[in-house]
DRENRORO-990245 format. One line per 10 residues: number of its first residue (from 1); for each residue x, y, z of C-alpha. Coordinates in nm, 2 decimals. Example, Ala and Ser with C-alpha at 12.3 -4.5 7.8 and 13.67 -1.06 7.14 Angstrom:
BEGIN
1) 1.23,-0.45,0.78 | 1.37,-0.11,0.71
***
This chain:
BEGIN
1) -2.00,-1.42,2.60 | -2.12,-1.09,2.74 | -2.36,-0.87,2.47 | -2.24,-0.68,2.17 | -2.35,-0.44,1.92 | -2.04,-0.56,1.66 | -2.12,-0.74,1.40 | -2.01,-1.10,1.34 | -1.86,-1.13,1.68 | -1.77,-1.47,1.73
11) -1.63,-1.60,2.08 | -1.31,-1.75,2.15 | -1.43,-2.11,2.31 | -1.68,-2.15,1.96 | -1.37,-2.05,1.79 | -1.14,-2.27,1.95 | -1.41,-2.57,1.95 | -1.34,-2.61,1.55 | -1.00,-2.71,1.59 | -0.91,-3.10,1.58
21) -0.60,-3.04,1.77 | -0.35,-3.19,1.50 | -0.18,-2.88,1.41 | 0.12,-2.92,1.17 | 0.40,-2.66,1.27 | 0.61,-2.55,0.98 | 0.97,-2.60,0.99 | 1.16,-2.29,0.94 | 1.50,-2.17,0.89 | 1.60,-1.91,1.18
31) 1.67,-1.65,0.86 | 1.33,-1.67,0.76 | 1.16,-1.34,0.78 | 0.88,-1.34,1.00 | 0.78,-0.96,0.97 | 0.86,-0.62,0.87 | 0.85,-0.27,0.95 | 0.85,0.02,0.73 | 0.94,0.34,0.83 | 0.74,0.66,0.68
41) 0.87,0.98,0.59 | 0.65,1.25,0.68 | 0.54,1.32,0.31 | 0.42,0.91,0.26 | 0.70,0.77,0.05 | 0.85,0.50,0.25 | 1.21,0.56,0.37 | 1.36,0.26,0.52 | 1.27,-0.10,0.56 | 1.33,-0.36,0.86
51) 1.28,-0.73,0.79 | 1.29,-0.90,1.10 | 1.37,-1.32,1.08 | 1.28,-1.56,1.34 | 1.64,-1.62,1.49 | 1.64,-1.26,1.61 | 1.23,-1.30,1.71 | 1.32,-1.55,1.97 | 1.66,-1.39,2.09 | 1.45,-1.05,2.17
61) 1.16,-1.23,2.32 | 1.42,-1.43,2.57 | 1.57,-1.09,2.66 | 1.25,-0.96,2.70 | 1.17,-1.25,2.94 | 1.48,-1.22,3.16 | 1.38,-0.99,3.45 | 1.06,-1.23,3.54 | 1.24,-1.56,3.46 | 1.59,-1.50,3.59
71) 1.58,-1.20,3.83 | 1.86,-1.05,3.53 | 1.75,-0.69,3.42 | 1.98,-0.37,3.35 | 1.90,-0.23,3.70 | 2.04,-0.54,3.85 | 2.41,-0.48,4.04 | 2.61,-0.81,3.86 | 2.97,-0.87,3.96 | 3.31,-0.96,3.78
81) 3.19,-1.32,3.77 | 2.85,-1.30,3.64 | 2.70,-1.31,4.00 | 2.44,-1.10,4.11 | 2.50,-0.88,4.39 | 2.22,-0.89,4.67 | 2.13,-0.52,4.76 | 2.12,-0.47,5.16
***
């Protein structure tokens, strides 16, 4: 780990080295919320509230995904049938 003038820096192999490997994943519901936003009006008293749930997590992370994984972005030409149009 390369030097440091933080305090109780710890690295991430140490870290890491704890671990036994056995980790119990929960089992959630895809409507469990898994986080939340909170938007601010300019004079601090909160205005609006997003609760996002883990359904809608996954869905936005596979869209997010889609132009590295399956050459599918918004820029790409697609035809009637779903095909993508090769650009010569």
């Amino acid at each position: 780990m390369p030097e440091t003038s933080l305090k109780n820096v710890v690295s991430y192999e140490s870290y890491i080295a704890e671990a036994d490997g056995d980790f119990a994943w929960a089992d959630f519901d895809e409507r469990t919320a898994a986080g939340m936003c909170l938007h601010v009006r300019h004079h601090g008293r909160p205005k609006r509230r997003a609760v996002f749930r883990t359904g809608r997590i996954v869905l936005h992370a596979m869209a997010a995904i889609q132009p590295d994984m399956l050459n599918l972005s918004s820029r790409e030409p697609v035809d009637a049938g779903g095909s993508i149009v090769s650009r010569q």
